[in-house]
C-alpha positions as CSV (number, residue, x, y, z in Angstrom):
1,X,-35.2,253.3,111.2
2,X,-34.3,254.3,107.3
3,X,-34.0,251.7,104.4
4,X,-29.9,251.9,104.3
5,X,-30.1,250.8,107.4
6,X,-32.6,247.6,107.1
7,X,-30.8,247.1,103.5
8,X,-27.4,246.7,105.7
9,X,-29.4,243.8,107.8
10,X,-30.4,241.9,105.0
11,X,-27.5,241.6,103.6
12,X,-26.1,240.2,107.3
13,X,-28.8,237.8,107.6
14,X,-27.4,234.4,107.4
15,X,-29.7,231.2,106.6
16,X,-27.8,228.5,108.1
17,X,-30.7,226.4,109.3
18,X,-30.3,222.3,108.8
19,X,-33.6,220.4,108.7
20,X,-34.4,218.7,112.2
21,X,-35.1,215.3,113.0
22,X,-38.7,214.7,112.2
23,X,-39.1,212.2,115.1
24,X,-42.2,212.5,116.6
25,X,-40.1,212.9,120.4
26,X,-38.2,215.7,119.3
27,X,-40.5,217.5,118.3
28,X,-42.6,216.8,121.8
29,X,-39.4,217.9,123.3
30,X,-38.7,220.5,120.9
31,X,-42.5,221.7,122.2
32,X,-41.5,221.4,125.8
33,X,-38.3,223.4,125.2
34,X,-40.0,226.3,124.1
35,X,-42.4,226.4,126.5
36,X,-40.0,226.3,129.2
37,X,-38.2,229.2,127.4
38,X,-41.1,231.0,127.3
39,X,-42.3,230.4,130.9
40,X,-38.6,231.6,132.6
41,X,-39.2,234.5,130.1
42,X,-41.3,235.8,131.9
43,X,-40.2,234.6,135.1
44,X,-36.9,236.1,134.8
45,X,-38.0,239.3,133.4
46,X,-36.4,238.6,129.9
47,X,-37.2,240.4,126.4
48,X,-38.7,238.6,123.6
49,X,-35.8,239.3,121.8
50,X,-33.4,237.0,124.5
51,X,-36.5,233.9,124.0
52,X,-36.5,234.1,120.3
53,X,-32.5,234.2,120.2
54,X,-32.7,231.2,122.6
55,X,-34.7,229.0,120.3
56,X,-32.7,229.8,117.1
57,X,-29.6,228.6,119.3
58,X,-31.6,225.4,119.8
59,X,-32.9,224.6,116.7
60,X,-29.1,225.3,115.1
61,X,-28.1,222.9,117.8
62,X,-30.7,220.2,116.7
63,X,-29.9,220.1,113.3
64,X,-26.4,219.6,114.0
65,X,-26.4,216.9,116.4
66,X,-28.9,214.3,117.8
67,X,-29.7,213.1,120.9
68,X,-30.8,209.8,121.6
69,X,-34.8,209.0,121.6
70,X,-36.7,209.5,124.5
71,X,-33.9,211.6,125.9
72,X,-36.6,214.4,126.8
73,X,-34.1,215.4,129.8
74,X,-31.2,215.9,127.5
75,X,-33.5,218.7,125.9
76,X,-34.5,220.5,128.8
77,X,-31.0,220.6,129.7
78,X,-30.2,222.1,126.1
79,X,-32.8,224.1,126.3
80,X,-31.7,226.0,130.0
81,X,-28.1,226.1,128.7
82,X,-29.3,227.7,125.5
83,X,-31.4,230.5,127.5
84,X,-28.7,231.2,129.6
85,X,-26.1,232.0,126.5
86,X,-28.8,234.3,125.1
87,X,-29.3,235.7,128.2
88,X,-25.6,236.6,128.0
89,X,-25.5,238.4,124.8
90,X,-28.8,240.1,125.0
91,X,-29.5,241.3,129.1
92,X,-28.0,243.7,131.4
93,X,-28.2,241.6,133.9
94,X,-27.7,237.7,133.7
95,X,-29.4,235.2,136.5
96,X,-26.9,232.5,138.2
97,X,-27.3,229.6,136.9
98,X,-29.5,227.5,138.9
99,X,-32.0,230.1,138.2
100,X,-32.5,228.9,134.6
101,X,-33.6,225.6,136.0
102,X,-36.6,223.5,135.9
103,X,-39.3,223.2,139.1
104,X,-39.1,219.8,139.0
105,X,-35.9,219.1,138.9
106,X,-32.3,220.7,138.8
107,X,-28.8,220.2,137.4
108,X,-25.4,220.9,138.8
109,X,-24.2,224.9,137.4
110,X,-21.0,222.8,136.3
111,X,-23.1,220.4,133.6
112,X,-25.1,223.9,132.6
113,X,-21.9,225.2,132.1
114,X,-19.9,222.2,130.2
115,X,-23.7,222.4,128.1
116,X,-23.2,226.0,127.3
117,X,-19.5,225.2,126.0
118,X,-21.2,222.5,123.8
119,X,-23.2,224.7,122.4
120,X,-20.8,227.1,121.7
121,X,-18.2,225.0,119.5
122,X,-21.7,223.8,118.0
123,X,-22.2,226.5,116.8
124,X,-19.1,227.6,116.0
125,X,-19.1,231.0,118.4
126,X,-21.9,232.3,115.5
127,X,-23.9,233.7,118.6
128,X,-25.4,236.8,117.0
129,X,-28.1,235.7,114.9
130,X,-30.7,238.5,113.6
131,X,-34.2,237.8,115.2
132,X,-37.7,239.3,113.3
133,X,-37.5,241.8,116.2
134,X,-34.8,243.6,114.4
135,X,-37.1,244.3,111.6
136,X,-40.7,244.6,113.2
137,X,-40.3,248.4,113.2
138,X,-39.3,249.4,110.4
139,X,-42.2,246.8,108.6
140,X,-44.9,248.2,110.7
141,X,-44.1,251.6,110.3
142,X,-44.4,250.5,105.9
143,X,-47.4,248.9,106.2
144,X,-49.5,250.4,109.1
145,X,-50.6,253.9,109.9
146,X,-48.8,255.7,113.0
147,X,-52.0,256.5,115.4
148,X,-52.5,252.5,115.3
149,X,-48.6,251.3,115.7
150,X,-48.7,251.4,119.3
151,X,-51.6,248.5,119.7
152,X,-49.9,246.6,116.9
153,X,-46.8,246.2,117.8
154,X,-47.9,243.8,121.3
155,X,-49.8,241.6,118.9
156,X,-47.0,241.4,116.1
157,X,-44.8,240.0,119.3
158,X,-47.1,237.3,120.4
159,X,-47.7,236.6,116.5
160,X,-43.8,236.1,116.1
161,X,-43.3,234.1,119.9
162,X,-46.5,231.8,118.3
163,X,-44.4,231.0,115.5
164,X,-41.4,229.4,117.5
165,X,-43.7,226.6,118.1
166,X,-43.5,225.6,114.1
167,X,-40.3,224.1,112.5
168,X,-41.4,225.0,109.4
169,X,-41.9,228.8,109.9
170,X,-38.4,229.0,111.7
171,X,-36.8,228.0,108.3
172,X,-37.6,230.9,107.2
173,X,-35.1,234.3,107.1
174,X,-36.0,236.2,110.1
175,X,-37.1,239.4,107.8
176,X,-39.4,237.5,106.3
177,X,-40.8,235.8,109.2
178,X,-40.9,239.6,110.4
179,X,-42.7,241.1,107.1
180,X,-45.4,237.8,107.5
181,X,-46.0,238.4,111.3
182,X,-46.7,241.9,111.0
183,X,-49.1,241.5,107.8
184,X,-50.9,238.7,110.0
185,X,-51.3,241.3,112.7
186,X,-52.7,244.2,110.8
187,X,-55.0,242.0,108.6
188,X,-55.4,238.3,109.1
189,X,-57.7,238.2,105.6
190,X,-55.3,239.4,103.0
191,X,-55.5,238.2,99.3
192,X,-52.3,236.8,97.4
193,X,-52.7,239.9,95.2
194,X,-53.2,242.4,98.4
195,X,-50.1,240.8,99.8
196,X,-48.1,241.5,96.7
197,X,-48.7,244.3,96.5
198,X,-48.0,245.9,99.8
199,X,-44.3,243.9,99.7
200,X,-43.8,245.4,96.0
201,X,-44.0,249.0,97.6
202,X,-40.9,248.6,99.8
203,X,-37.4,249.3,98.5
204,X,-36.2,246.1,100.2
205,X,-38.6,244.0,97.9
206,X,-35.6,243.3,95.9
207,X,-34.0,241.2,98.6
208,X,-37.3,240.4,100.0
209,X,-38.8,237.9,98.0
210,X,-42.3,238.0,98.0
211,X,-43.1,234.8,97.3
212,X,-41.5,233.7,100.5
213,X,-42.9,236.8,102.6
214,X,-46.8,235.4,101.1
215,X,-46.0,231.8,102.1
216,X,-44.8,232.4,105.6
217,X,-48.0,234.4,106.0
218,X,-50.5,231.7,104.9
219,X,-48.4,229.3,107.1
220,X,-48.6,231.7,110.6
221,X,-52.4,232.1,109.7
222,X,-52.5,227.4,109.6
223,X,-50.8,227.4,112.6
224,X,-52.9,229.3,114.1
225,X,-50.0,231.5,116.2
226,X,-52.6,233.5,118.2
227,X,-53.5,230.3,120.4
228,X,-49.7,230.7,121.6
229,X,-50.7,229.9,125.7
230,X,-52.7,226.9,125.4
231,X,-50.3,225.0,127.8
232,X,-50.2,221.9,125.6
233,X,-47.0,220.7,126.7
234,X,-46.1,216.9,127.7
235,X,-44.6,216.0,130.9
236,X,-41.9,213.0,130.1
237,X,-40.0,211.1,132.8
238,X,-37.2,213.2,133.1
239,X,-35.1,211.2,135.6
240,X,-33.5,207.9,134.1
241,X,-31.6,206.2,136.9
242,X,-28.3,207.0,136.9
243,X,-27.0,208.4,133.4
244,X,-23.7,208.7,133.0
245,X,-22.6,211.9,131.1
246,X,-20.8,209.6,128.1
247,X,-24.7,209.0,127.2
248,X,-25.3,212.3,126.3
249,X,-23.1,215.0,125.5
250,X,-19.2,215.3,123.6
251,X,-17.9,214.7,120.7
252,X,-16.3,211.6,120.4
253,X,-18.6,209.8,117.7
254,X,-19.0,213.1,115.3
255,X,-18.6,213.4,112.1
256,X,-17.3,216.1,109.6
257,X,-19.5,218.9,108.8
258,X,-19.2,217.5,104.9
259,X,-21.1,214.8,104.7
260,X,-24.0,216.4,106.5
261,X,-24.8,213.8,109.3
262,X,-25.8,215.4,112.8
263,X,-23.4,214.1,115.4
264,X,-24.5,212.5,118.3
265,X,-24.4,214.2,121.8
266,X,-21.7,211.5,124.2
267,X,-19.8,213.2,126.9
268,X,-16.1,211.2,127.1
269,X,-16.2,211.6,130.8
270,X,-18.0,209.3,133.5
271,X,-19.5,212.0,135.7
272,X,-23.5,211.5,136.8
273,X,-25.7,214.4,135.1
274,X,-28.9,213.0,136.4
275,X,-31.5,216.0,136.9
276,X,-31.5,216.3,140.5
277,X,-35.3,216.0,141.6
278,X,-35.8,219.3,144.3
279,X,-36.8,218.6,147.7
280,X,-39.7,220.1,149.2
């Protein structure tokens, strides 16, 4: 992977991330959404590269519009409609759609699907977002030796999937959440200075600032990424009795992308998009 080449994704990466509701719910659910993306992951059989592109879709969606408190349904059904449209763009081969849903409960294909469409006009059809995986490579063939890139690379993954779980490191461009994951794998006990250093020997430093690559590092090594399957995930009531679908998803009470205000998700249509609980 040459330097023209990584040069050319730098310069494609786009930074279009809104800050998310700091509610304490959303981020449960938030928390819950990534763990069930993470779960039918593996599941499913899919890369990291389809779960990682899953939760940027999610967390573009979330600072766009809001869903009402408590809601924790709403997200789950975000999050399976989200998986399903990464699953799209990144797999050979695509599950149907009641695949993608929860154990516990189940929605109609037809509300995944009208979920999906949300998402896309969300989102504006801007479905191909770079992911650190594009630029793990290339950073650990710069900074680590080639007999010990093999055993690297699984922990630089599980470093990078760790760091879905924190807002604050997903603001970050993907290559330098990349540079910061891979640093955190081959040394966990680098200096400021040592850090600096090894960014000021790549070409790319001049579009890769180190001050944000050292920050994202010290903030991986706080959240502690490694600890990435502790399980710690809330189980909400998921099934309020009887929602109608103008409580949660549509567009009729938006507002214009100027004055920065997240619009509410209210279908227009009186259809019930209760989560179905499964029978044994």
């Amino acid at each position: 992977m040459d330097e023209e080449y990584i040069k050319s994704l730098l310069d494609r990466e786009r930074h279009d991330f809104s800050q998310i509701s700091s509610g304490d719910w959303i981020k449960e659910a938030r928390l819950d959404a990534i763990q069930y993306i993470l779960n039918k992951r593996d599941l499913l059989g899919f890369t990291s590269q389809t779960a990682y592109l899953s939760v940027i879709y999610l967390d573009r969606f979330l600072s766009r519009r809001s869903i009402d408190e408590e809601k924790y349904w709403a997200v789950r059904l975000l999050s399976m409609a989200c998986l399903s449209l990464a699953a799209k763009v990144e797999e050979c081969t695509v599950p149907a759609l009641p695949e993608f849903c929860f154990e516990e409960y189940s929605f109609e294909s037809s509300v995944i699907q009208r979920m999906e469409l949300l998402v896309l006009n969300t989102l504006e059809w801007k479905m191909g977002s770079l992911t650190p995986f594009a630029f793990t490579q290339f950073f650990l063939t710069k900074f680590c030796q080639s007999s010990l890139q093999r055993n690297a690379m699984s922990t630089i993954v599980e470093v990078i999937l760790g760091s879905l779980k924190d807002v604050e490191i997903m603001c970050y461009r993907s290559s330098v959440i990349a540079a910061s994951a891979t640093l955190v794998a081959l040394d966990p006990r680098l200096t400021r200075d040592a850090l600096e250093h090894k960014i000021s020997l790549l070409s790319s430093s001049d579009v890769l600032k180190i001050e944000d690559v050292v920050s994202c590092y010290y903030q991986i090594l706080e959240f502690d990424t490694l600890k990435l399957n502790r399980g710690d995930i809330m189980s909400p009531d998921l099934s309020p009795n009887q929602l109608q679908i103008d409580e949660v998803l549509g567009s009729s009470s938006v507002t214009t992308a100027a004055n920065a205000k997240r619009k509410r998700l209210i279908f227009n249509q009186n259809d019930d998009i209760s989560p179905k609980k499964r029978q044994n």
